[in-house]
KEMIVO-626189 format. One record per residue (C-alpha): residue number from 1; residue in one letter; x, y, z. Coordinates in steps of 0.5 Angstrom, whole numbers, plus 500, padded with zeros to 3 digits. Layout:
% KEMIVO-626189
> NUM / A / X / Y / Z;
...
END
This chain:
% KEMIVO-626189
> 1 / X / 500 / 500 / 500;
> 2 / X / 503 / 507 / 498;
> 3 / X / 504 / 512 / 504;
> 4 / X / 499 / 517 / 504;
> 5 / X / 504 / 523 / 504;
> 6 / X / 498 / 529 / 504;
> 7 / X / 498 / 533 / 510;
> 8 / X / 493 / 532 / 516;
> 9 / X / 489 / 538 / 519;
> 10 / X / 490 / 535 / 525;
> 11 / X / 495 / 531 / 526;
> 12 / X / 494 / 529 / 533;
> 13 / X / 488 / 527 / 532;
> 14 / X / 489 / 522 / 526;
> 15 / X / 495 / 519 / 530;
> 16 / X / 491 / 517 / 536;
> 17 / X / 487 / 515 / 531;
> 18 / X / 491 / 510 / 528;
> 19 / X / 494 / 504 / 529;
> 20 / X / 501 / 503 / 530;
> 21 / X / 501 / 496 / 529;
> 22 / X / 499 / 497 / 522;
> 23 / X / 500 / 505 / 520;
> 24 / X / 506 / 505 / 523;
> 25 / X / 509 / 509 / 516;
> 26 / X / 504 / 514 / 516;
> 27 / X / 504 / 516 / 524;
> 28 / X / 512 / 517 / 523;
> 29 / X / 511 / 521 / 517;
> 30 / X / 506 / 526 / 520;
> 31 / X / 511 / 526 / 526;
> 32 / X / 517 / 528 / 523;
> 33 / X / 515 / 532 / 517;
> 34 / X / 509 / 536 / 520;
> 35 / X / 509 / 535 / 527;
> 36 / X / 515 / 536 / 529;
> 37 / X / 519 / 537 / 522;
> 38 / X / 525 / 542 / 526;
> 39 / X / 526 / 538 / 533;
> 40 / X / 526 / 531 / 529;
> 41 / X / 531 / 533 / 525;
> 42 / X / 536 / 535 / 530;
> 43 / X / 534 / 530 / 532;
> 44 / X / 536 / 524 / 528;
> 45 / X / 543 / 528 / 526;
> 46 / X / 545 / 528 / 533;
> 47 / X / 542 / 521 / 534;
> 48 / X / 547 / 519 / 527;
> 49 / X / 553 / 523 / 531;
> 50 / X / 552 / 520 / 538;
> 51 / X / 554 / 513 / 535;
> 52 / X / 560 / 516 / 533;
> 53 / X / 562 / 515 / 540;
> 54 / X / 562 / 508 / 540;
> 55 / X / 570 / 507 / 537;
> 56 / X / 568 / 500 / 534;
> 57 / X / 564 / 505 / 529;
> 58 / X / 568 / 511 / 529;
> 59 / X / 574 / 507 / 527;
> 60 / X / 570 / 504 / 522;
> 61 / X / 569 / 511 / 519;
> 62 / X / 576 / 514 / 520;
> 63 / X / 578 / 508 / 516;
> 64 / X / 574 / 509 / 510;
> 65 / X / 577 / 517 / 510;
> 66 / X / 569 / 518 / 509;
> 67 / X / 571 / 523 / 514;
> 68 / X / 577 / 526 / 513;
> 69 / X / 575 / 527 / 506;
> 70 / X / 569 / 528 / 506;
> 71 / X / 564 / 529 / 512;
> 72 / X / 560 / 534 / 507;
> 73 / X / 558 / 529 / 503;
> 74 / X / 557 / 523 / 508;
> 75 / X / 553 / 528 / 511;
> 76 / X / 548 / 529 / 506;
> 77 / X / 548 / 523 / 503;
> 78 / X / 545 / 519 / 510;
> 79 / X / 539 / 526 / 510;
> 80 / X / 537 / 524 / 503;
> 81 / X / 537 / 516 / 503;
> 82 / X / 534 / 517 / 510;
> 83 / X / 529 / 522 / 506;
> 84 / X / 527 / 518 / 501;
> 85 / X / 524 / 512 / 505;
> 86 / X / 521 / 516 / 511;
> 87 / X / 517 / 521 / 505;
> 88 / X / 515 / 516 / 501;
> 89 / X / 515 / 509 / 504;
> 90 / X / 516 / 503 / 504;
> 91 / X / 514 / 500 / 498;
> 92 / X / 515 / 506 / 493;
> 93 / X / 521 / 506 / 488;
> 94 / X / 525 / 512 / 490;
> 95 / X / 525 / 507 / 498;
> 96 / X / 527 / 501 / 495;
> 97 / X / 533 / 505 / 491;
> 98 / X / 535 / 508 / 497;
> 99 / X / 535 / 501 / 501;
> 100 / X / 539 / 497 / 496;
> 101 / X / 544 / 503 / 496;
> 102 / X / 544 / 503 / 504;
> 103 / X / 545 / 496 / 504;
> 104 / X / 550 / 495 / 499;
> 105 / X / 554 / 500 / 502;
> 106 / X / 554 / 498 / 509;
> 107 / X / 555 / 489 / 506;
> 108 / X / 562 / 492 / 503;
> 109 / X / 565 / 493 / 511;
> 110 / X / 565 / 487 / 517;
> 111 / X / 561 / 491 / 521;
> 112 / X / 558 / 488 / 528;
> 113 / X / 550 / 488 / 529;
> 114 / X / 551 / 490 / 535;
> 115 / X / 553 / 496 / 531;
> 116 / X / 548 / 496 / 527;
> 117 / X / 543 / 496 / 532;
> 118 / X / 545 / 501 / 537;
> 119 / X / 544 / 507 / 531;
> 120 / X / 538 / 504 / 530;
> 121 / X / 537 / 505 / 537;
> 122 / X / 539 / 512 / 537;
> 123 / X / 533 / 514 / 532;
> 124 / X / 528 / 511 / 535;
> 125 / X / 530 / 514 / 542;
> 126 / X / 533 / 521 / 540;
> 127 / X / 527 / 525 / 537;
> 128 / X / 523 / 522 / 543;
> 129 / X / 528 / 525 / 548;
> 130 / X / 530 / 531 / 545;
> 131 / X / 521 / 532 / 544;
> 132 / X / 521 / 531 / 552;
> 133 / X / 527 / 536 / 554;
> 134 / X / 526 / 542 / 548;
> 135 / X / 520 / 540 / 544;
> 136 / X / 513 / 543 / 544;
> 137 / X / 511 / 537 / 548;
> 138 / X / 512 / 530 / 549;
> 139 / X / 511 / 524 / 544;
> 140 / X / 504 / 520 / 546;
> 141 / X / 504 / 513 / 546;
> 142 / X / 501 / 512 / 540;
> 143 / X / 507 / 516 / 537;
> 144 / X / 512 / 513 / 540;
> 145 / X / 509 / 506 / 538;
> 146 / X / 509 / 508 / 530;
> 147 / X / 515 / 511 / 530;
> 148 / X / 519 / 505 / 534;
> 149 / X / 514 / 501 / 529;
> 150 / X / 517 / 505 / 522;
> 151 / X / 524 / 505 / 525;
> 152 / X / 523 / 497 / 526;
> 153 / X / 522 / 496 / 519;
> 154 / X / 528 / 500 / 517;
> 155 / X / 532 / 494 / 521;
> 156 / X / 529 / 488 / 518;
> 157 / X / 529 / 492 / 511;
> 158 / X / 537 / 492 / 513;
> 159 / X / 537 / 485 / 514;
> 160 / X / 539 / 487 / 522;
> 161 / X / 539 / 480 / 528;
> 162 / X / 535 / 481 / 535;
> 163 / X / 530 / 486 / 533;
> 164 / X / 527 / 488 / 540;
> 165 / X / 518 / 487 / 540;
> 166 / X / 517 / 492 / 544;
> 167 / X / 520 / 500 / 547;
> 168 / X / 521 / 497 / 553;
> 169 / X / 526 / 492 / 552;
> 170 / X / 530 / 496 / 546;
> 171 / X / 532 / 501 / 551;
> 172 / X / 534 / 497 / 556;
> 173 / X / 538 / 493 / 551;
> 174 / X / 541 / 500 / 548;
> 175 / X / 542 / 502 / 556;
> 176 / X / 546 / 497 / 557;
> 177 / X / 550 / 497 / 550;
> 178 / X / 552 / 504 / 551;
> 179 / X / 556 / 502 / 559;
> 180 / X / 559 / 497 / 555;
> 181 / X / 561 / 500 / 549;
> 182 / X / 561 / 509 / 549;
> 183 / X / 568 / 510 / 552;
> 184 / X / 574 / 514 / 548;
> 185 / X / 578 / 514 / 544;
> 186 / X / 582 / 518 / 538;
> 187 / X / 578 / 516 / 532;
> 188 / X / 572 / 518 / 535;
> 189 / X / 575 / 525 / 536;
> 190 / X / 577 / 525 / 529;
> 191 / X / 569 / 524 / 526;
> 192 / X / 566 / 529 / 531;
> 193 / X / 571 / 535 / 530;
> 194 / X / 570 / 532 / 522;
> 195 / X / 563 / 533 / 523;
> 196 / X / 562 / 539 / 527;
> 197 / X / 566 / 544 / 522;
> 198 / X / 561 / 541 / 518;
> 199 / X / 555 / 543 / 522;
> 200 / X / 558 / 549 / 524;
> 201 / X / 560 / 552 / 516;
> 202 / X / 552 / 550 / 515;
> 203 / X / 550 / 554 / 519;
> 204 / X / 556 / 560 / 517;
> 205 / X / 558 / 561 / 524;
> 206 / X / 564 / 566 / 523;
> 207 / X / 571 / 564 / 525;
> 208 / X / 572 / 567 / 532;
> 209 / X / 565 / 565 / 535;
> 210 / X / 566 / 557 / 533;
> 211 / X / 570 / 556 / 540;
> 212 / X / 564 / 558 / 544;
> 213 / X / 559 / 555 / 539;
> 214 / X / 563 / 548 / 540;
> 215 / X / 561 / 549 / 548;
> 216 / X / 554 / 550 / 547;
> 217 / X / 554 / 544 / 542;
> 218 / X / 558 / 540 / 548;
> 219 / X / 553 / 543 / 553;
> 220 / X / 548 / 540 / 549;
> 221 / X / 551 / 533 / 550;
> 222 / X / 550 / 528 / 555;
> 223 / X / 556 / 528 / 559;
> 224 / X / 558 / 521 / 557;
> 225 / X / 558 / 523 / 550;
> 226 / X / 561 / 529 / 551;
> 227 / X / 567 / 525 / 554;
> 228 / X / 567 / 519 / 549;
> 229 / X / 570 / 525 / 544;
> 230 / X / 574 / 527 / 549;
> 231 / X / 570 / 534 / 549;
> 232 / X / 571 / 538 / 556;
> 233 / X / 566 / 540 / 560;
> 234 / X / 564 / 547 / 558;
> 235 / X / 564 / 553 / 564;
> 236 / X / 557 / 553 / 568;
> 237 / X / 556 / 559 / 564;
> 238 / X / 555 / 556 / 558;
> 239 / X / 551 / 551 / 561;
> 240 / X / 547 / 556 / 564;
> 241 / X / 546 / 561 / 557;
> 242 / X / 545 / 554 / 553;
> 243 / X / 540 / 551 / 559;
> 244 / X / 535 / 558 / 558;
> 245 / X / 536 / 558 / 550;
> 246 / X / 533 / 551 / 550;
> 247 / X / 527 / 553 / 556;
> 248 / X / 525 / 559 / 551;
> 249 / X / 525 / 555 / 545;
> 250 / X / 520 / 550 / 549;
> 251 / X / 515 / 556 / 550;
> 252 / X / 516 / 559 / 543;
> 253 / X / 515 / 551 / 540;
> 254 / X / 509 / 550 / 545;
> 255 / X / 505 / 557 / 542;
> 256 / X / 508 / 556 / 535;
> 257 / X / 509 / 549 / 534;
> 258 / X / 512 / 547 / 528;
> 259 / X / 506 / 543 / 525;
> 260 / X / 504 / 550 / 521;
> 261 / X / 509 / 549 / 515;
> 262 / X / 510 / 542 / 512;
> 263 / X / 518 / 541 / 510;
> 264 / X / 521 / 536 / 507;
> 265 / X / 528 / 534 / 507;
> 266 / X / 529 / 532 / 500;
> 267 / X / 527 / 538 / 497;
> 268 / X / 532 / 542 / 500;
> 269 / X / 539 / 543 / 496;
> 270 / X / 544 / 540 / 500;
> 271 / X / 551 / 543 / 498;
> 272 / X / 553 / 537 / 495;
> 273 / X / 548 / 536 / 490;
> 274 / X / 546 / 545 / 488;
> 275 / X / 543 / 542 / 482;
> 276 / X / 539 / 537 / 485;
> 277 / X / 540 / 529 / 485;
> 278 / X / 538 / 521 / 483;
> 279 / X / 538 / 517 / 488;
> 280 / X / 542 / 511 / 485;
> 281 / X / 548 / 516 / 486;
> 282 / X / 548 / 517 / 493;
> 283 / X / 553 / 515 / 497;
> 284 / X / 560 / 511 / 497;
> 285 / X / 561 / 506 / 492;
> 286 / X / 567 / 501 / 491;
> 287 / X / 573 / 502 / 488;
> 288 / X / 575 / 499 / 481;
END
């Protein structure tokens, strides 16, 4: 069944009511590309950071030069890929072209499932809590059952093991994995600092103020990442700046919320592709 991608005139009302179970693509699209569109897509691009804190990851990507050499491209690559399921579904052609290039790129590496798993993970929990700490509200249940439902599917479309059933038993598990596996290590330095110049040129942040926004990034952090990348903490100054910036930006998206302009990403011209993109050319391919 193709994915209703028409705007909602309510687009609570119609989650609630629907069923996660079976409608689990639509609940996701109503969520990220009209509910919420701004505070899930930082949200999803510090889920994909986040899991460079893992050094079986980063030491993988500092490898393959994907970082070093083109963080930008990487970068706009996963948003696009990313973009072509959740916007069209499953079953359109455009998803099926962006899951064969996904697939193929990560079936060139021996990466763990564990490694797999644990970014999968990070979608499901980041939108869930950046939307609880800075968000106009928190997800609802039937929310956070479609969009751990739709992201599920993602992981039996990449062919991911040990898929958990339920919420509960994924955060437990993903709990667990980062006090094993989040720790330090060079190569995870290497890909955040590679990925927050990135951030930082997108956002045209001028040259002198780059140290102080690199500390309300780091403030922004939880302290476990931060000291996997080998970030010091910042002055409790910044804290304190960063903590009221994000408490008014609640306010502001609780009276304006970000549900009045549908946006979607692959519309936008990154800097990769100025002129546009095909799905079949995204990302890496092997060398001959």
């Amino acid at each position: 069944m193709a994915l209703d991608t028409s705007p909602s005139p309510d687009p609570s009302a119609e989650i609630a009511s629907l069923d996660p179970a079976i409608d689990y693509e639509r609940i996701a699209f109503l969520i990220a590309n009209q509910l919420f569109p701004l505070t899930v897509e930082k949200a999803l691009e510090y889920a994909l950071f986040k899991s460079y804190a893992v050094p079986a990851i980063s030491r993988l990507l500092v490898a393959t030069g994907e970082f070093s050499e083109r963080a930008q491209k990487r970068y706009d690559d996963t948003v696009l890929l990313l973009a072509a399921i959740g916007e069209h579904g499953y079953d359109h052609g455009d998803a099926r072209t962006a899951l064969g290039r996904i697939n193929a790129m990560h079936g060139r590496f021996r990466i763990r499932n564990e490694d797999f798993l644990y970014t999968l993970s990070t979608f499901v929990f980041e939108p869930m809590r950046a939307l609880e700490l800075y968000g106009p509200r928190p997800m609802t249940a039937n929310e956070r059952a479609g969009w751990f439902s739709a992201y599920r599917r993602l992981g039996a479309e990449m062919g991911i093991a040990g898929l958990p059933d339920d919420l509960d038993g994924f955060r437990a598990w993903r709990d667990a994995f980062e006090r094993r596996e989040i720790r330090f290590a060079p190569s995870n330095r290497v890909v955040a600092d590679a990925t927050v110049k990135v951030l930082l040129d997108m956002l045209k942040v001028p040259r002198p103020l780059r140290g102080l926004a690199l500390a309300a990034l780091v403030a922004l952090m939880e302290p476990h990442v931060a000291s996997a990348f080998g970030y010091e903490r910042p002055h409790r100054a910044v804290h304190a700046m960063v903590g009221g910036a994000m408490a008014l930006r609640r306010v502001i998206a609780a009276r304006l919320p970000d549900r009045k302009t549908l946006r979607l990403q692959s519309r936008r011209r990154l800097p990769t592709y100025p002129g546009g993109h095909t799905i079949a050319e995204l990302g890496t391919f092997a060398r001959r």
